[in-house]
C-alpha positions in Angstrom: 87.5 -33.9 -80.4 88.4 -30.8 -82.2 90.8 -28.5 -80.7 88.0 -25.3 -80.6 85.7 -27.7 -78.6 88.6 -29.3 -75.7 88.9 -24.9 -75.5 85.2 -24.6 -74.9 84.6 -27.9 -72.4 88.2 -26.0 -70.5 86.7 -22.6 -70.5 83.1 -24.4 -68.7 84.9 -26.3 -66.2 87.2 -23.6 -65.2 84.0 -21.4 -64.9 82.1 -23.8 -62.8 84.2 -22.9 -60.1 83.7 -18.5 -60.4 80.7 -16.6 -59.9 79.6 -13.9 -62.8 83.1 -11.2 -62.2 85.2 -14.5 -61.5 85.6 -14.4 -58.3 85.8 -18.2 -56.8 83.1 -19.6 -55.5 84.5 -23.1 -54.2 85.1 -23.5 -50.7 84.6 -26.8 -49.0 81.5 -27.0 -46.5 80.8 -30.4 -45.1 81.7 -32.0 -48.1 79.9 -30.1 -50.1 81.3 -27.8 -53.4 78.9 -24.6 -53.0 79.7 -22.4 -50.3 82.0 -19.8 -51.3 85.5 -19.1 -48.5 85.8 -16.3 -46.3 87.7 -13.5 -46.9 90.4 -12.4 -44.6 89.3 -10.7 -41.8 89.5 -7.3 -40.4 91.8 -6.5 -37.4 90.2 -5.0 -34.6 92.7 -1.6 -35.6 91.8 1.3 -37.0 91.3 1.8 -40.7 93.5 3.3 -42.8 91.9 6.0 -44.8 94.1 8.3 -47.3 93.3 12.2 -46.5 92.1 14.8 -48.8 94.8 16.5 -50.8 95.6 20.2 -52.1 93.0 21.8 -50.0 93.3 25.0 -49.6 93.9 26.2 -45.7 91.8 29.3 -45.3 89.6 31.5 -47.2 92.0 34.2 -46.9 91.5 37.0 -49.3 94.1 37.2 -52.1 96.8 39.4 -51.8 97.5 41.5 -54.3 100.3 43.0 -53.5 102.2 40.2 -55.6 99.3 40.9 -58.6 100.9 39.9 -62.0 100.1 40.9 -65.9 98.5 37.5 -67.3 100.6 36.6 -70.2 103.6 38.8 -70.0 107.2 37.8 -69.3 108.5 39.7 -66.0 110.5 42.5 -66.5 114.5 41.7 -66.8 113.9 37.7 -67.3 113.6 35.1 -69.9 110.9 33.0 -68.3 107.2 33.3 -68.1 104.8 35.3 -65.4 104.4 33.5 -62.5 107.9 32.2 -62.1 109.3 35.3 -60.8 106.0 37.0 -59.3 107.8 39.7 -57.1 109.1 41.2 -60.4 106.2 41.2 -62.6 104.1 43.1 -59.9 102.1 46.2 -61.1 99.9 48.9 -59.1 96.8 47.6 -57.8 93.5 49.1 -59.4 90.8 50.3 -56.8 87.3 50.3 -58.6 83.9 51.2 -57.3 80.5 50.2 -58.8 76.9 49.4 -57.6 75.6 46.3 -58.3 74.2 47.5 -61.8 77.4 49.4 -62.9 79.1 46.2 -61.9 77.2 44.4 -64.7 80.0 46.2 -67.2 83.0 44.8 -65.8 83.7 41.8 -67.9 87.4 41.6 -68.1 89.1 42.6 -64.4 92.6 41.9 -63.4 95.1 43.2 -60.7 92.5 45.2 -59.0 90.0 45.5 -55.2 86.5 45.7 -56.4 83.9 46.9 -53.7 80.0 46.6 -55.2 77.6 48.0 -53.0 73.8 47.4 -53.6 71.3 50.1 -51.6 67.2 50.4 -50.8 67.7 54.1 -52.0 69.6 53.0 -55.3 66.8 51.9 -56.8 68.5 49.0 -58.6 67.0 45.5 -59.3 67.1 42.9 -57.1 69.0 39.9 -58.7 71.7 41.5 -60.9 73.5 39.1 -63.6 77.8 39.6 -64.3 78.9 37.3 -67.2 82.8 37.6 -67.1 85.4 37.4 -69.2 88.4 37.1 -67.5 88.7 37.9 -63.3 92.2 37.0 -62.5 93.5 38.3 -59.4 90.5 40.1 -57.8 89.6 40.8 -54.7 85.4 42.0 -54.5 83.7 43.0 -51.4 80.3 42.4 -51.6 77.6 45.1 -49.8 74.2 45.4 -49.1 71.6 46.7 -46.4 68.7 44.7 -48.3 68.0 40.8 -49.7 69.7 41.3 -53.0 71.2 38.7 -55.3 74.9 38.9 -57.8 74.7 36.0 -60.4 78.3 35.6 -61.7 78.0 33.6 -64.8 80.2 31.8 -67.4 84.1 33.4 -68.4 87.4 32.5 -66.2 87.2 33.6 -62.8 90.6 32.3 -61.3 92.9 34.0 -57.8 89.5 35.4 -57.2 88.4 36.3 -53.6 84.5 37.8 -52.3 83.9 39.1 -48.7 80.3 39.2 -48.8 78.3 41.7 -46.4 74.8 41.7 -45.8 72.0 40.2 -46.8 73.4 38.7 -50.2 72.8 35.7 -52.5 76.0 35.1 -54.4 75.3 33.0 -57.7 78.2 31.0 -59.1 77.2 29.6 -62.7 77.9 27.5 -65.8 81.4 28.1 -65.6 84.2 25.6 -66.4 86.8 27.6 -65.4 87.0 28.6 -61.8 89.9 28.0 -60.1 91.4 29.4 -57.0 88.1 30.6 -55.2 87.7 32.3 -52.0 84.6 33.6 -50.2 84.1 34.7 -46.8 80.6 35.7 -45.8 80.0 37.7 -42.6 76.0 37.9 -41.8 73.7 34.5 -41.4 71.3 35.8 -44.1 73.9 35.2 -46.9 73.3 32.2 -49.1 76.2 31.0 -51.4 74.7 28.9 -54.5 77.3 27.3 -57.2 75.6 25.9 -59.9 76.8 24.1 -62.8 80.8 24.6 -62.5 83.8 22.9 -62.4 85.9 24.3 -59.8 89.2 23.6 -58.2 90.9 24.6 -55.0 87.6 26.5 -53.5 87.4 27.8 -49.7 84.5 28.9 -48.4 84.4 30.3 -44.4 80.3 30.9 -43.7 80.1 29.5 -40.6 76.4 30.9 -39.8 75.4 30.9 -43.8 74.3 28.4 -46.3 76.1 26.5 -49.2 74.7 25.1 -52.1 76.1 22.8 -54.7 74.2 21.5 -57.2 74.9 19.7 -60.8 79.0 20.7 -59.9 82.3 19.1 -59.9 84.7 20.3 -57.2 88.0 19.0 -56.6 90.2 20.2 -53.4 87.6 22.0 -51.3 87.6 23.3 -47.9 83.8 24.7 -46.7 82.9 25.9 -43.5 78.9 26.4 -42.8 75.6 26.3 -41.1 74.5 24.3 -43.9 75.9 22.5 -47.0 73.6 20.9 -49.5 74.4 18.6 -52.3 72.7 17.9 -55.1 73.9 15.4 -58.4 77.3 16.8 -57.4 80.9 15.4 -57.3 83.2 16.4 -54.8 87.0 15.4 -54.0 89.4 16.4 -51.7 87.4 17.9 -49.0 86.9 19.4 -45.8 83.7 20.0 -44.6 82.6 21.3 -41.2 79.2 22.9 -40.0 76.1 22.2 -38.4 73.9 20.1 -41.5 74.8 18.2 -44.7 72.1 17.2 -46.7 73.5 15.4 -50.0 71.3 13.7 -53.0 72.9 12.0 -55.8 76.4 12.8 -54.5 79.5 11.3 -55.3 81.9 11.9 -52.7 86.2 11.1 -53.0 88.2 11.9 -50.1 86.4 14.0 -47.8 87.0 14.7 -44.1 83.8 16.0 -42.5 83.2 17.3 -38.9 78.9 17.8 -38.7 76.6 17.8 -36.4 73.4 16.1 -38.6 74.3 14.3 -41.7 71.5 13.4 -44.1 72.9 11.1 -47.6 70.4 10.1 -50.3 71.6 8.2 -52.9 74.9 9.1 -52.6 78.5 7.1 -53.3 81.3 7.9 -50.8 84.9 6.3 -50.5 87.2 7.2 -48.6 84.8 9.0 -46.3 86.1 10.3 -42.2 83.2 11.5 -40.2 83.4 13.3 -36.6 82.1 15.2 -33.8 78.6 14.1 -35.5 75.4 14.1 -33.5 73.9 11.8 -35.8 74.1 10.7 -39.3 71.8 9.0 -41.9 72.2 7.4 -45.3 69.4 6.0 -47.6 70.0 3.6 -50.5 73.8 4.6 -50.4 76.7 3.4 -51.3 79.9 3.6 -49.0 83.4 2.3 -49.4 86.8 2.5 -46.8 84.7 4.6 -44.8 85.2 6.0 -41.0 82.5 6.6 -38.8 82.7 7.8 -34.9 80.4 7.6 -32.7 77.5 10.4 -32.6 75.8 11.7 -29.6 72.8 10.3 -30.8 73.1 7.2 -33.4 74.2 6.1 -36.7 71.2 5.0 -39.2 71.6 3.3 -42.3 68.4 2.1 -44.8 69.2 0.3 -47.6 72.8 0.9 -47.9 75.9 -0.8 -48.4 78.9 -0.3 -46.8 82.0 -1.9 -47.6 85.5 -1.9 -45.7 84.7 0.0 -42.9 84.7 1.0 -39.7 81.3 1.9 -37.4 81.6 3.1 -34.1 78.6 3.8 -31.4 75.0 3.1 -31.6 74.1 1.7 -34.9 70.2 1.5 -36.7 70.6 -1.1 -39.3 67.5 -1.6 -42.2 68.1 -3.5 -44.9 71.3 -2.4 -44.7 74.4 -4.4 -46.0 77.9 -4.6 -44.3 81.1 -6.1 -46.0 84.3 -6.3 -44.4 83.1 -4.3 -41.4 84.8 -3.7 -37.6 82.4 -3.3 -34.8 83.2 -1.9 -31.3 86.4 -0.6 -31.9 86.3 3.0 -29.9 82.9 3.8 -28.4 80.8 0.8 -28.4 76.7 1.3 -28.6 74.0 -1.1 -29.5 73.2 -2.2 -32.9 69.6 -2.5 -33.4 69.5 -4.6 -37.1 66.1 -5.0 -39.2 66.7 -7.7 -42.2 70.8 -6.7 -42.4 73.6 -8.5 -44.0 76.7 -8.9 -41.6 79.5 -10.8 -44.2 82.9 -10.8 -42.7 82.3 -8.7 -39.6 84.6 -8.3 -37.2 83.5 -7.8 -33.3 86.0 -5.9 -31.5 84.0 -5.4 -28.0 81.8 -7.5 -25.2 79.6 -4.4 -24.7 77.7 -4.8 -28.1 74.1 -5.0 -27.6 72.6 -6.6 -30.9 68.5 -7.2 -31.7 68.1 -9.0 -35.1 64.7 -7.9 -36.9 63.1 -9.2 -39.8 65.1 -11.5 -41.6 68.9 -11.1 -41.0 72.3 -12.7 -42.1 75.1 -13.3 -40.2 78.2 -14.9 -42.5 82.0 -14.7 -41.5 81.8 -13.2 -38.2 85.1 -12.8 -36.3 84.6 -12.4 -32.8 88.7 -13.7 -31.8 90.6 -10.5 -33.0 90.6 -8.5 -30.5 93.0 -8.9 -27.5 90.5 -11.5 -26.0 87.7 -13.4 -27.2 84.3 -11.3 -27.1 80.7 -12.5 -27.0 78.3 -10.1 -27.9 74.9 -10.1 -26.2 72.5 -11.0 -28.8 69.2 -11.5 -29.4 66.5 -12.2 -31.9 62.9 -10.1 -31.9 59.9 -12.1 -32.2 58.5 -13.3 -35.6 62.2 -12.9 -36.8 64.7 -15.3 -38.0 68.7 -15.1 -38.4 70.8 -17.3 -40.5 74.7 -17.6 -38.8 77.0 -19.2 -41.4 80.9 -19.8 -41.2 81.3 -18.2 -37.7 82.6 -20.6 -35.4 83.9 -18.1 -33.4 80.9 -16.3 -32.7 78.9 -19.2 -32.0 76.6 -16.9 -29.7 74.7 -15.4 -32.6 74.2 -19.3 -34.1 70.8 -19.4 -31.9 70.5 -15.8 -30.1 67.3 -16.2 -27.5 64.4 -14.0 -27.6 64.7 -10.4 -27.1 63.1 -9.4 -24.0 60.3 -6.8 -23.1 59.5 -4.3 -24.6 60.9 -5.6 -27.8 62.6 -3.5 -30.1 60.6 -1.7 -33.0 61.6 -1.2 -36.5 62.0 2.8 -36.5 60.1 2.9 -40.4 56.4 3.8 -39.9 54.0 1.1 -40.5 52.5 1.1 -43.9 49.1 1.9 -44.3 
């Protein structure tokens, strides 16, 4: 046998025993080679989640009284701007434009910049700004009618916009943003940023609207009524408000306090959500992630989630759960329609469980928390559940018949 084949025959057998990534697949189940081991289990403690860095603490407006010359050395020292800020500072430049006039300001620096649209100006509605350079700016933003500033392209960086009135601000194709601070002061304002790259942005619109779409922002704190998402990335974040509603998000590090929550197609790790009245992910993809409880229930279709931690009432549809604690904090009923359960741990008695559809129970834990637990479970009509490898929750092995009225699947019936 020649030395390249004894390699090859090696390489099978050693491959026989992995599945496609290599993972092992051998575990032994009454005598039998094919069922893989379970993983280790869960504790019934909280999970350990890393917090968002960098992000900024307010959307304070910047102060200029410590304004620098970019790309000067400070007066009386070797070393460049910025290490010795208190000496480079120079008077602070007051400006005044409308919206139009504004349109001539591409390079701004050191100054407080008040644009001010009016009915009786006459001006167009959307006006467009394509900056050079806005380092160390602070703009207040005015109007007593729907008007819209579209900021566009250039460097805007130590930049800060109290926006008044009925305003659409319109952050776009920029690459260079950094150091961004708005604060917006009526409910009609609408803040849209499309197409940037941004870091260290703070946005305080508690009764306004916030757009990102087609962006990538990294240590972010927003505060609003509304935050929508849309093919975005976002790390490092705070968010807090009344409605998220995220499409084709990517999501690293983020800290959320929302009342509705609304995830399409999203990917989140390292995810901690609160104070939520109820939150909803479709076909969604979620890793070391922390969910409370919400006032009203948690519902996941088609989603994965891996390493995590789901408190309160549950809606499960062909959902997937991996390395998942249950019942730790407030405990709620689980209501699960054709679900995966693989190395779940039950951390309460209280949990009220309906299997729907076709579901799969495999490495359940049900002896980690200070005593044995035994949820109550039970199986809807027409519906089977498969219990492998989870000899300690031997209740779900053969859960009896849910009782009257039986529980629905919450999709609409096709027609």
């Amino acid at each position: 046998m020649s030395a390249r084949l004894g390699c090859h025959m090696a390489l099978v057998l050693l491959c026989f025993a992995c599945d496609g990534i290599g993972r092992s697949v051998v575990g032994e189940h009454y005598g039998r080679f094919d069922v893989p081991e379970c993983d280790p289990a869960l504790p019934c403690e909280p999970l350990t989640i890393f917090e968002p860095e960098n992000v900024p603490d307010s959307a304070s407006a910047i102060d200029l009284r410590v304004c620098e010359p970019a790309g000067t050395l400070c007066q009386g020292s070797d070393t460049p701007s910025g290490s010795a800020t208190m000496q480079c500072a120079i008077e602070v430049s007051e400006l005044e434009r409308t919206f139009e006039q504004g349109a001539e300001l591409r390079e701004v620096g050191c100054s407080a910049l008040r644009l001010s649209h009016t009915r009786a100006s006459g001006e167009p509605a959307v006006v467009r700004i394509e900056p050079e350079a806005w380092r160390q700016v602070h703009v207040e933003v005015e109007t007593d009618e729907p008007a819209t500033l579209e900021l566009a392209g250039g460097l805007i960086e130590h930049v800060s916009l109290a926006l008044h009135g009925p305003v659409t601000l319109r952050l776009l194709d920029s690459d260079e943003l950094r150091d961004l601070r708005i604060v917006a002061t009526d409910a009609a304002v609408q803040i849209e940023l499309t197409r940037v790259r941004a870091g260290r942005v703070a946005i305080d619109a508690l009764e306004s609207a916030v757009l990102l779409r087609r962006s990538s922002l990294d240590a972010v704190a927003i505060s609003a009524q509304r935050i929508d998402l849309e093919s975005s990335y976002v790390s490092d974040a705070l968010f807090r408000g009344e409605w998220l509603n995220a499409a084709d998000a990517t999501l690293l590090r983020v800290n959320a306090e929302l009342e509705r929550s609304v995830l399409s197609a999203c990917d989140a790790t390292m995810l901690r959500l609160s104070g939520c009245r109820s939150f909803t992910s479709v076909q969604g993809h979620f890793t070391d992630v922390q969910l409370s409880a919400c006032s009203e229930e948690i519902s996941i279709y088609g989603s994965a989630l891996i390493n995590a931690q789901l408190e309160g009432s549950l809606l499960l549809d062909a959902a997937s759960l991996g390395s998942v604690v249950l019942g730790l904090g407030e405990v709620g009923p689980i209501a699960a329609w054709g679900t995966s359960f693989n190395n779940v741990t039950f951390c309460a008695d209280q949990h009220s469980l309906s299997f729907g559809g076709s579901t799969a129970v495999r490495c359940a834990h049900c002896d980690l928390a200070s005593e044995p637990v035994s949820p109550d479970a039970c199986l809807v009509s027409g519906s089977d559940a498969r219990v492998e490898s989870s000899p300690s929750c031997d209740m779900l092995a053969a859960p009896p018949r849910c009782g009257e009225p039986q529980p629905e699947r919450m999709r609409p019936p096709r027609m």
